[in-house]
N, C-alpha and C positions, 0 to 999 in steps of 0.2 A: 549680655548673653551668659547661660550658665557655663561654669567651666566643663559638666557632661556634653554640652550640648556643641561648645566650643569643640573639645576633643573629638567627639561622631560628627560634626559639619563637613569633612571629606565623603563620608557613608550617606551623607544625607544630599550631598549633592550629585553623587552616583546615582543613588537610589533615583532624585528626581529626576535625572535627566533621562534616568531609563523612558520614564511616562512622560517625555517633553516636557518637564515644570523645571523653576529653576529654582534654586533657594534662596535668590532674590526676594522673589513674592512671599516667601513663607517665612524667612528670618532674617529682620533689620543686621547690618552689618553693626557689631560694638562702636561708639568712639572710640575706647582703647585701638580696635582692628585699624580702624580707619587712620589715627594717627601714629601708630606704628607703621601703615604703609604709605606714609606721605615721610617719616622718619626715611623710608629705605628710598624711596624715590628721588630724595634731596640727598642721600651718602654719597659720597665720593666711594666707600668698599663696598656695598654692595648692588642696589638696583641703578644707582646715578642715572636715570632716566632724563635727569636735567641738560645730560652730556647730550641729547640730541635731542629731547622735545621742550617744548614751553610748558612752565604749568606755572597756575598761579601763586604770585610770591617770591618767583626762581629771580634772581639775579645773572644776567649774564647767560639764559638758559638758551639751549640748542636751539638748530632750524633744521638737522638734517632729517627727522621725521614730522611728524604731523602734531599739531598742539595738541596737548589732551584738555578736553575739556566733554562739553557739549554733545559732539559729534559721535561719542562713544557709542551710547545707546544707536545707533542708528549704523555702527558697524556691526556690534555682538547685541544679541537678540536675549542674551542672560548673561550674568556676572561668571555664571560657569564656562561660561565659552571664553571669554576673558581671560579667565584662569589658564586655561587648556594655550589660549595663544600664547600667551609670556610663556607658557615652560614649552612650547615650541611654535613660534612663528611661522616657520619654512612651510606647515604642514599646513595654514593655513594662503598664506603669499607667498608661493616659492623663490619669490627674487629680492626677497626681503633681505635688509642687513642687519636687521635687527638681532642680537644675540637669543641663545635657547638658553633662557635662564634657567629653566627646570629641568632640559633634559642636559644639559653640560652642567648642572647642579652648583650653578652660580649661587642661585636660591633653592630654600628649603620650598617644599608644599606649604607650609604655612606662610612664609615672606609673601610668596604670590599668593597668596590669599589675601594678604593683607594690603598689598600692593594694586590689587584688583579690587578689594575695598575701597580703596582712595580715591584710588581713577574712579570707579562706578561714582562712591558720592559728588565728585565735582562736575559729572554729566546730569546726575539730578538735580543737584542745586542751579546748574545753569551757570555755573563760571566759567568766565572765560578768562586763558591768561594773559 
């Protein structure tokens, strides 16, 4: 992905979800994205997603939420929704324990982008962890 295009990808996923589209279907996530958000997902300092869910790879990884894998797609209906959940959970599961990484600014908008990268591609490739 171009680094233009990189930078306006927050405007472009505003813009499409104004018209229901997501920017799934219109622009592939980078490798680089992707492996910089499986990078924060495996951190102990920032997203440690491993502290409570399974992903594949994880040694020793959590059970207190739900494995990411697979099942993604079939909860969030775009990568943008995705996004929107990790920077606040509550707003979508109000009994969630899950932390508000974006709006307690755990992560930047770009981390959960890239974070929401990672998770989305292991729901399309179909791993399981």
């Amino acid at each position: 992905m171009s680094a233009s295009l990189t930078r306006s990808r927050p405007a472009l996923v505003v813009a499409l979800a104004a018209f229901g589209m997501s920017a799934a279907a219109h622009a592939a996530d980078s490798a680089s994205d992707i492996a910089a958000g499986k990078e924060i997902a495996f951190g102990l300092k920032e997203g440690n997603c491993v502290a409570c869910h399974s992903l594949p790879g994880a040694a020793m990884a959590g059970n207190v939420g739900p494995r990411l894998g697979p099942w993604v797609h079939g909860v969030f209906h775009s990568e943008s929704e995705l996004v929107k959940y990790l920077y606040d959970p509550q707003a979508k599961f109000a009994h969630t324990v899950m932390p508000e990484f974006g709006k307690n600014k755990m992560l930047t908008e770009e981390q959960l982008e890239q974070v929401s990268a990672y998770v989305w591609s292991l729901s399309e490739k179909g791993e399981r962890p």
